[in-house]
N, C-alpha and C positions, 0 to 999 in steps of 0.2 A: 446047843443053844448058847447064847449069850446076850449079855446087855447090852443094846446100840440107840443111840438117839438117833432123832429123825430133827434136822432145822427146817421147819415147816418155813411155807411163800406168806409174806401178810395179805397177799392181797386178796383174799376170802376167809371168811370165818369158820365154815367146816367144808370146804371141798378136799384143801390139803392131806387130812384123816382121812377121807372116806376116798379120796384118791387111792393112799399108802395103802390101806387096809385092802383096800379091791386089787391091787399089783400083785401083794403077798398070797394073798386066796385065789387068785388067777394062774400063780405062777406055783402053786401046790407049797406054800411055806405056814406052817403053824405058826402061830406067836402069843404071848400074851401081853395085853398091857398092863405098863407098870404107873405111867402116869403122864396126863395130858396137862400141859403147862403153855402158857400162849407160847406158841409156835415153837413147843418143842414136844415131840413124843417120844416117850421112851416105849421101846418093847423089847423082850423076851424073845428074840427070834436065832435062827441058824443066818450062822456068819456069811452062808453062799449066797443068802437075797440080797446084798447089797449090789449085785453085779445088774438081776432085774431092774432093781430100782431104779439105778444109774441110766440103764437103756429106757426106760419106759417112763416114767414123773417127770408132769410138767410141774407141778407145787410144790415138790420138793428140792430143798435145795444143797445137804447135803448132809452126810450120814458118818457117824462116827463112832468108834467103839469105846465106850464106857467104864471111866478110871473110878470117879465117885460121884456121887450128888449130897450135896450138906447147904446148909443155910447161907446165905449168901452175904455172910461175914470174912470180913478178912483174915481175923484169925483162925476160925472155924475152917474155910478152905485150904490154910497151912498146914493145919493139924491135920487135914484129912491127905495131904499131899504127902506128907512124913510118913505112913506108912503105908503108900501105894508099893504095890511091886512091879519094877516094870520090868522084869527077867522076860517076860514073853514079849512085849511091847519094842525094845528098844534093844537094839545092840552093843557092846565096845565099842568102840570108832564112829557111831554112826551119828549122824550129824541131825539136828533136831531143832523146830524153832516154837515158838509159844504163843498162841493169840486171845486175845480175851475179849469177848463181845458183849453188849449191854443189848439184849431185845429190847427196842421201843424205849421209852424211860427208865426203866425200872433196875433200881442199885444205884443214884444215880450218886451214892456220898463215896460208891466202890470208886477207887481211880484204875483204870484197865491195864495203863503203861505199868504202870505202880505193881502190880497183880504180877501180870507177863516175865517182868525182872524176876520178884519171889519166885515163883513156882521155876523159872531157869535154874537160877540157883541151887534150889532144892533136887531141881532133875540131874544138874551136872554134881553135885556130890552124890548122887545113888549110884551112877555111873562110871566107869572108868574109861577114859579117854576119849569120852564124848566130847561133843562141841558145838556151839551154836552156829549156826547157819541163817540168816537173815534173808537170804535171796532162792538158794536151791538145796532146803534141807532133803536129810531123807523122809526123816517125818516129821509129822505138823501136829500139835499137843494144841486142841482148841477148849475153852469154853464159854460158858454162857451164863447169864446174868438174865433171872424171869423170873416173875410173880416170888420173889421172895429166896427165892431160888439157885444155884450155881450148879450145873451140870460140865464136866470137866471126861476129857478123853483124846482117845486119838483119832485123827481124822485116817476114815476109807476111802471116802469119794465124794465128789463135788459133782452138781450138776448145773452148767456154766446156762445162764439166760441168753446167749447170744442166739444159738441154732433158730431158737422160736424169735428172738425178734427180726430175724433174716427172714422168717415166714411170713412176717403180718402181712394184712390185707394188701397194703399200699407199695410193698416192696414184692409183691406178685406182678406178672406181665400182663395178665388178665386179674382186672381190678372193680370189684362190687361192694358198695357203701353198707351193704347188710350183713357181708362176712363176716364171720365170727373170728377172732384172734386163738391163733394158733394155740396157746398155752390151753384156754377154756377147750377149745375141739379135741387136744390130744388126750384131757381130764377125762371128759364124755367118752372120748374110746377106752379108756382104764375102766369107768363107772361099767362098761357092758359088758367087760370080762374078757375077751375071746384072748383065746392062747395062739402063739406062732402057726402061721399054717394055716387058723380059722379064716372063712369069709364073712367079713365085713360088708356087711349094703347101707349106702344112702340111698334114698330114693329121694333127695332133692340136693344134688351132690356140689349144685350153684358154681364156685370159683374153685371142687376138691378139694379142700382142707383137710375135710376126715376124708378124703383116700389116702390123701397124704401123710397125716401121721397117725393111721391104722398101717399102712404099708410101711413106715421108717420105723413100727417097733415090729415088724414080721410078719403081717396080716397079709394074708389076700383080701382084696378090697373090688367092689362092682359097684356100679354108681349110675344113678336116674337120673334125667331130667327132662321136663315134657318142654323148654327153650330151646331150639337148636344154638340160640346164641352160648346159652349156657354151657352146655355140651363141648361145643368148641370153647369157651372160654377156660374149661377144666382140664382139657386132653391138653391147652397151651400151655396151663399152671404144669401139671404133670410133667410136662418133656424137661422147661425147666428144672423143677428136682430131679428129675431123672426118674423119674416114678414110674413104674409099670403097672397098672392095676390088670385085673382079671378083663373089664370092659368098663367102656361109660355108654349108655343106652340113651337114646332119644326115644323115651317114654311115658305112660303118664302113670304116678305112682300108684293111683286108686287101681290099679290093673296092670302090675309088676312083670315082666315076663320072664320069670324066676319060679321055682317050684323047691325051694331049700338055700337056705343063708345060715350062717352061726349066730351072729345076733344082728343088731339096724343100731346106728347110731345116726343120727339125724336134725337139721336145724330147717324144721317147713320156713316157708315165705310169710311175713307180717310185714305190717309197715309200709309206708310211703314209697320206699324203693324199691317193693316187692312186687312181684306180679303174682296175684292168686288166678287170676283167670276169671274173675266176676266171683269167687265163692271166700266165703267167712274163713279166716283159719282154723273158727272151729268145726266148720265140715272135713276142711282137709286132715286137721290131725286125725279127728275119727274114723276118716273114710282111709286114711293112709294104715292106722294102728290096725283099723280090723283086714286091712288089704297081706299085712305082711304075718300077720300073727300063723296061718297053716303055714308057712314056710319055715316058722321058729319048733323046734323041738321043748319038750318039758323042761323047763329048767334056764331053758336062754333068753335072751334078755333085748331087751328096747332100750335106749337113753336117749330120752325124747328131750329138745327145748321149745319152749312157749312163753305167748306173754304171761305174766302171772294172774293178768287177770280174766284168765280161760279156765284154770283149774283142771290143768290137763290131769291133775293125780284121779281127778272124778270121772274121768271120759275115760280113761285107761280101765280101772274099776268094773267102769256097766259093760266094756267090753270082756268082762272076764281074765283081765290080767289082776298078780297081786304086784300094788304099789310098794315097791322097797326101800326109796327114798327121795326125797324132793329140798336142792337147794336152790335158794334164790341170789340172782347176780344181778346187780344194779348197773345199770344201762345210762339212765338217763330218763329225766324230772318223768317223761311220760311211756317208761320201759323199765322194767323189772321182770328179767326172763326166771322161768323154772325150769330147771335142770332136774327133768324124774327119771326112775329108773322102774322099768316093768318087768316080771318074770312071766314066761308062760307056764301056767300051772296046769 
């Protein structure tokens, strides 16, 4: 075990956490937490889950091993730097550079450049014949400036936002106004758990997104849709990534033709650019949630999205699933989706 920060994504308030924490429990890694800080977590975890993380987190952005955390004083983080050891961390010769970051406002009387210099200095007299590197160090000494805070270490790994913005809706070949953005759908696949190898089902699988990045962290993936345009619109997205799914069915979800999946992750049809078929979306979520539930074993999971004002955590509920958690993402003045998660008990 050891101490590693986690630089959480701003752009949600707790999916980030409940991302990280569901990668590490998916991926069989104990941890404990040490302390939640805006968009930093620390935990207690073994050194090997940083390689899941890297493959699998969309809100995470990137993970580092843990030199100290002290008050986010200038002189307070000198004195805490003067008796770092870095005999494990850093070699002779090996080349090193220092970055120092402010989350959001906060520290704002710290100067960063000011900081970066110190703690060099301090690095290259513990060292012998170290040296700085500005462009292509070996390693990268970062920290962080939060709620009062300075969390200071060595970076492991970065997970770079490009891949997902190459996915969004509008840079697909097949293109629907109601698709959900790659980052949120790959979050939803993390919230449902499934491990390399599981099958994944959408049963309204629209432009495949979740086949898409249940399939790029290891999933087998099968996907519904009762549109033939949709159908095709997905196996087109798919060729594109290169994606192979298990299948995409021209089906209707209330009546799956499926008899076993490892979990469902899924975004049904609402909205003006959705076709429900003449029915409520709240028929469909209920008629969908109770359609797949015999297919789920004890213990697997749904990650449903809704508008928030369906109260999908209650329709999950009467069908006999237990609600495990519900985040809301702000859309737009007249959408606010709920991202819930159901276990079959």
């Amino acid at each position: 075990m050891a101490k590693l920060f986690f630089l959480l994504s701003g752009e949600h308030e707790t999916l980030p956490v409940s991302e990280l924490k569901a990668i590490l429990e998916t991926e069989g890694y104990a941890f404990k937490t040490l302390e939640k800080l805006d968009q930093i977590l620390r935990l207690d975890v073994d050194l090997k889950c940083v390689e899941a993380v890297k493959r699998r987190a969309a809100f995470t952005r990137l993970c580092g091993l843990e030199l100290f955390t002290c008050k986010a004083e200038t002189n307070e983080i000198l004195k805490n730097m003067r008796v770092v050891n870095l005999k494990d961390v850093l070699a002779n010769e090996e080349t090193f550079v220092v970055r120092v970051h402010h989350v959001k406002d906060y520290a704002p009387n710290i100067d960063s450049m000011f900081l970066e210099r110190e703690l060099g200095e301090l690095i290259l007299n513990k060292k012998e014949k170290t040296k700085v590197n500005l462009k292509n160090p070996n390693k990268t000494f970062t920290g962080f400036l939060t709620e009062e805070k300075f969390i200071f270490g060595m970076l492991l790994a970065e997970i770079p936002p490009k891949p997902f913005v190459e996915r969004r809706p509008k840079k697909k070949p097949f293109f629907h106004p109601s698709a959900m953005l790659a980052k949120l759908t790959r979050c939803m696949v993390n919230l449902a758990r499934p491990k390399a190898g599981e099958l994944v089902l959408d049963p309204f699988c629209g432009t495949g997104s979740t086949l898409t990045e249940a399939t790029l962290i290891g999933c087998r993936t099968i996907g519904l849709d009762i549109q033939r345009r949709m159908v095709k619109g997905t196996l087109k997205n798919l060729t594109y990534f290169k994606i192979e799914p298990e299948g995409v069915i021209l089906a209707d979800a209330r009546n799956p033709p499926l008899t076993k999946v490892d979990c469902v992750v899924t975004d049904p049809p609402y909205g003006r650019s959705s076709t429900t078929l003449k029915r409520s979306t709240g028929q469909i979520v209920e008629e969908v949630l109770a359609a797949v539930k015999d297919m789920l074993g004890k213990g697997q999971r749904v990650c449903m999205a809704a508008p928030k004002t369906l109260n999908i955590k209650k329709t999950g509920e009467t069908l006999g699933y237990k609600h495990l958690e519900s985040h809301f993402v702000y859309v737009h003045r007249s959408l606010t989706r709920e991202i819930a998660v159901f276990e079959k008990v």
